[in-house]
N, C-alpha and C positions, 0 to 999 in steps of 0.2 A: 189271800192275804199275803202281804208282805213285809218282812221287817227293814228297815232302815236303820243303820248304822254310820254314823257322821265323827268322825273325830276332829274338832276345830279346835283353834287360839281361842282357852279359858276366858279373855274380857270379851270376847264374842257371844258368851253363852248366852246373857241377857237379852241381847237383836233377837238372840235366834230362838228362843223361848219365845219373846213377844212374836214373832211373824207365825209360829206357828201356832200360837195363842186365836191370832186375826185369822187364821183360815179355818179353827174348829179343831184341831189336836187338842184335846184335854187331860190327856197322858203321856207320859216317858221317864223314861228310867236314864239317869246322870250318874256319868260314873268318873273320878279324875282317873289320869292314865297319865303316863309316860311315855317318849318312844320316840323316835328321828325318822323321815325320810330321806328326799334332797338335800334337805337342811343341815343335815350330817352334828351337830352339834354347835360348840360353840367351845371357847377356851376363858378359864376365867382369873385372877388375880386376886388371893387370900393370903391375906397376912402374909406377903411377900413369893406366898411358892404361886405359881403355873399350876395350875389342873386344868383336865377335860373335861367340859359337861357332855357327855352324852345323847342321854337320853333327857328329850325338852319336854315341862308339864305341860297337858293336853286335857281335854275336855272328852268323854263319848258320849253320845246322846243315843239313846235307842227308842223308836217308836215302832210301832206295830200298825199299819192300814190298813186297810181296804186296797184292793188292788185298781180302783178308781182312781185312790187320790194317790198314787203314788208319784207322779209328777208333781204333782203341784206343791207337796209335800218338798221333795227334792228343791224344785224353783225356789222354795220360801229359805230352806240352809243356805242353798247354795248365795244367793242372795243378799242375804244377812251375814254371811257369817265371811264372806269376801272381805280383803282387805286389798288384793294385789299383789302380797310379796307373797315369797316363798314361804312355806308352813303353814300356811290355810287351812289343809286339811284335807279331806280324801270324804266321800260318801260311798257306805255298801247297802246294796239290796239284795236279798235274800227270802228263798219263799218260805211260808210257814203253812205247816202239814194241819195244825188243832191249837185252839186255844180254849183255856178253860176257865171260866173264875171260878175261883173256888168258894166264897163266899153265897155265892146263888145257884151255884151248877149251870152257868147260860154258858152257851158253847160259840166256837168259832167268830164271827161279825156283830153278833149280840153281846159276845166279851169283851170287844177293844172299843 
């Protein structure tokens, strides 16, 4: 099993919900975030003063797979969630040792 971790541009979230909707994902966990790469920030104009924005809102999406689908998973973010410029976003994968529900006790590929 693996987890996937996607931090994308928040109006993106929608594409990438739906593509991973069309491939059989029927779980994940949404989380807003904050946070720069490349992108480095941005400088912005309030009531006359200069500030620096920082850290830009973001999107993280986490799902859990099958270590089958973990391409195709990746293709469908990657994919959707593209626009071309800088801030896109970064995908992690990461293996996962147990999973549990807790609601029925089904363990590991029967839980996600």
């Amino acid at each position: 099993m693996k987890k996937i971790e996607a931090v994308i541009k928040p109006f993106k979230l929608e594409d990438v919900k739906e593509a991973l909707t069309e491939i059989g994902i029927t779980g994940m966990t949404i989380t807003e975030v904050k946070g720069y790469g490349r992108q480095q920030g941005h400088t912005e104009l309030y009531r006359g003063a200069e500030y620096v924005v920082d850290f830009l809102p973001k999107v993280k999406i986490e799902v859990v797979v099958a270590a089958d689908n973990v391409e195709q998973v990746i293709q469908a973010i990657v994919n959707s969630a593209r626009t071309g410029k800088i801030g896109d976003g970064k995908v992690f994968v990461s293996d996962i040792e147990k999973v549990i529900r807790i609601r029925t006790g089904e363990e590991d590929e029967e839980a996600i």
